[in-house]
N, C-alpha and C positions, 0 to 999 in steps of 0.2 A: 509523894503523890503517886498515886495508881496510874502506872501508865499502859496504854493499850499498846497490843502487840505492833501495828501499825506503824505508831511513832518510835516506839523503838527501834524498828526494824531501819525507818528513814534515819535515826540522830546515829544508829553504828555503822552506817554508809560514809557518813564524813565526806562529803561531794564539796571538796573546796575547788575554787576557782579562780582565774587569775584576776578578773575583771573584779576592781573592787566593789562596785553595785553587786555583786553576786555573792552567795555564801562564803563563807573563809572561816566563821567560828559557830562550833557548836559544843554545846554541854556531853560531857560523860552521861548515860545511862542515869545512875547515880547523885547525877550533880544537877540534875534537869532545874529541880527548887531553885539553885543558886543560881539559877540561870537567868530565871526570871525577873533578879537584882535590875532595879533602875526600869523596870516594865511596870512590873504587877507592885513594887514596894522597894521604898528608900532603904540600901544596904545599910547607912547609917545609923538612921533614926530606928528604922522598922517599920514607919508611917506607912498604908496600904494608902494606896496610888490608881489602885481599878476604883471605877464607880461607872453606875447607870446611864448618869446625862451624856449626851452626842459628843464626842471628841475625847471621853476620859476610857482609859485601856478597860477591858470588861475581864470580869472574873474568870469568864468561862477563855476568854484566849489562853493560849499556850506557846511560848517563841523555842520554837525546835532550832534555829540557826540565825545567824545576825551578817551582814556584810562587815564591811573594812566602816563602813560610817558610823555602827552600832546602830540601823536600818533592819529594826527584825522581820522575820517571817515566821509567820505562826499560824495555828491553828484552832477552831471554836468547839473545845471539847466535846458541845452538847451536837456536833454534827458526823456525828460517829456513823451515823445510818446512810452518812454519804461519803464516805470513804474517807472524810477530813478535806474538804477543800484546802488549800492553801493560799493565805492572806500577805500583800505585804505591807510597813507603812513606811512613811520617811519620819522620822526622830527630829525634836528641835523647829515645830512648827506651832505649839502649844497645842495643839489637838491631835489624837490619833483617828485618820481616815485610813478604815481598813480599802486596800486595792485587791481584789482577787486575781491571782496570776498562774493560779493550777486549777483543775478539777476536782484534783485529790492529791494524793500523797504519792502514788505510783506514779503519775502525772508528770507531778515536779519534779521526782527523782528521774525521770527518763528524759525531763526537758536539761534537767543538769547536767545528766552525761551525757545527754547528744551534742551538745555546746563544748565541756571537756572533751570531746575526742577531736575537735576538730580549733580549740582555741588559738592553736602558734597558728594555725593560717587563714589571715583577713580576710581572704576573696570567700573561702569557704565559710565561715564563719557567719558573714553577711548572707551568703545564699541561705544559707541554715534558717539565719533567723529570719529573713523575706520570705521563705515557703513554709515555716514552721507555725511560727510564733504570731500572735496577735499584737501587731506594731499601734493597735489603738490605744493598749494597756502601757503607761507610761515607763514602768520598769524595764518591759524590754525594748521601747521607742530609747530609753537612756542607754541601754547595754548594744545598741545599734550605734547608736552616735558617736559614743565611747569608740568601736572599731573603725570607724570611717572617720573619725576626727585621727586616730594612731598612724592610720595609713596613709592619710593627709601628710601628717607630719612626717612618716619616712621618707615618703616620695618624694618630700621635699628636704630631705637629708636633716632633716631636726631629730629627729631618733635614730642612736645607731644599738646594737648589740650590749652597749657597756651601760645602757640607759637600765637592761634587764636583770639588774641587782636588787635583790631582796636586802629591806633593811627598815628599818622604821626614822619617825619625822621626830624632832625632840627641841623642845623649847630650852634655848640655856638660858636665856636671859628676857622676863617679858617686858621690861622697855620703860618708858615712864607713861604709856596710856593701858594702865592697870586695867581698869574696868572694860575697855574694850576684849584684851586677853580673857577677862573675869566669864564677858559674853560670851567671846569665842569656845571655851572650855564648856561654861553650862553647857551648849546647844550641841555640840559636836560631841560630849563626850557622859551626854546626859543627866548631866550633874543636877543640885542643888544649887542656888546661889551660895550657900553657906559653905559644900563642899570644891566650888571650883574656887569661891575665894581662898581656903585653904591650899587649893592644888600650886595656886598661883606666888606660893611663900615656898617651895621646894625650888629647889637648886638646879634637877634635869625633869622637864616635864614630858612622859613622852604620848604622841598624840594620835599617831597612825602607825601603822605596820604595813606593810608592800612594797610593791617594787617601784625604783627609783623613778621610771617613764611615767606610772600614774601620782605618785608623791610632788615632782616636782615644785606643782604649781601651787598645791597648800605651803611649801616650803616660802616660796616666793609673796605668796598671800599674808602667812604670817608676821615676813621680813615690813612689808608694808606695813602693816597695823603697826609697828615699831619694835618688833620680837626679835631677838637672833634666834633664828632656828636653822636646822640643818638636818640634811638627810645622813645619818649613819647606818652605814652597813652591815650588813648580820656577819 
């Protein structure tokens, strides 16, 4: 795909962030196409996935970066003339409802690094996003509660230092209620029915990447639905 100087400029910044609601993956330059696997069209099949009517992903989007949830952020190529506003949606709701959450592309990149300079420190963090950010727009009302629910938790000695291990969440066993795992997998990991029933016949599933403080409680989520799963350490 022809890509504008713009968007490249924003995908070779690579502005990952701790908070999993926020960027953490993006496409190579080069690999942009492949990127849009499971957005714009089924890796599988090849089946195109954009369409016209209200809730279906549109041609003209573009997902420049994805959270820890595979929650893209993208852009509407045909709005070039405005610097690219930047869009985000939540995955796994059967409709795509684009959210706007930048102005442009300079925008977001400067809302992500003013967030990264200041993410190890909660108090700072919250101020940031209190005088920055527009708390109407639910992305950052989530990326707020996220820090004030953490800090909840240390002050109450439920988070210490050893919680801040990078590692990913991994299904070894999903249990005898199949089809519940079957759901959990489409929705979260944007599958097919066809491809998460496949998923759900392998041996180690793995289902998140981050750190152990924000993984826990999928870990725990999982264990319920009837899964073993477990946090493993990079």
């Amino acid at each position: 795909m022809e890509l504008h100087q713009e968007i490249k400029h924003f995908i070779e910044k690579q502005i990952e962030l701790a908070c999993l609601f926020l960027p953490q993956h993006y496409p190579a330059v080069e690999t942009l196409e492949k990127f849009q696997e499971g957005y714009k069209y089924n890796g599988v099949t090849g089946e195109i996935l954009t369409g016209t009517k209200p809730g279906e992903f549109k041609e003209n989007w573009c997902v420049i970066c994805s959270n820890d949830y595979n929650d893209p952020f993208y852009v509407d190529l045909s709005e070039q003339d405005q610097n690219f506003p930047v869009y985000f949606s939540w995955h796994g709701s059967g409709n795509w409802e684009p959210v706007q959450v930048a102005g442009n592309l300079n925008d977001f990149a400067a809302k992500l690094l003013s967030i990264k300079k200041v993410e190890q420190n909660a108090d700072k963090l919250q101020k940031l996003l209190e005088t920055d950010f527009d708390m109407t727009i639910e992305l950052w009302k989530e990326v707020y509660e996220s820090v004030e629910e953490e800090e909840d938790s240390s002050e109450n000695g439920d988070t210490d230092l050893s919680e801040w291990i990078k590692g990913k969440v991994v299904i070894r066993d999903i249990g005898e209620n199949k089809m519940k795992i079957v759901h959990f997998l489409k929705t979260q990991l944007s599958l097919t029915p066809q491809e998460a029933l496949a998923a759900v016949k392998q041996k180690d599933i793995e289902v998140y990447t981050g750190y152990l403080v924000h993984l826990k409680d999928s870990v725990n989520y999982l264990n319920e639905l009837g899964a073993t799963a477990e946090f493993v350490a990079d």
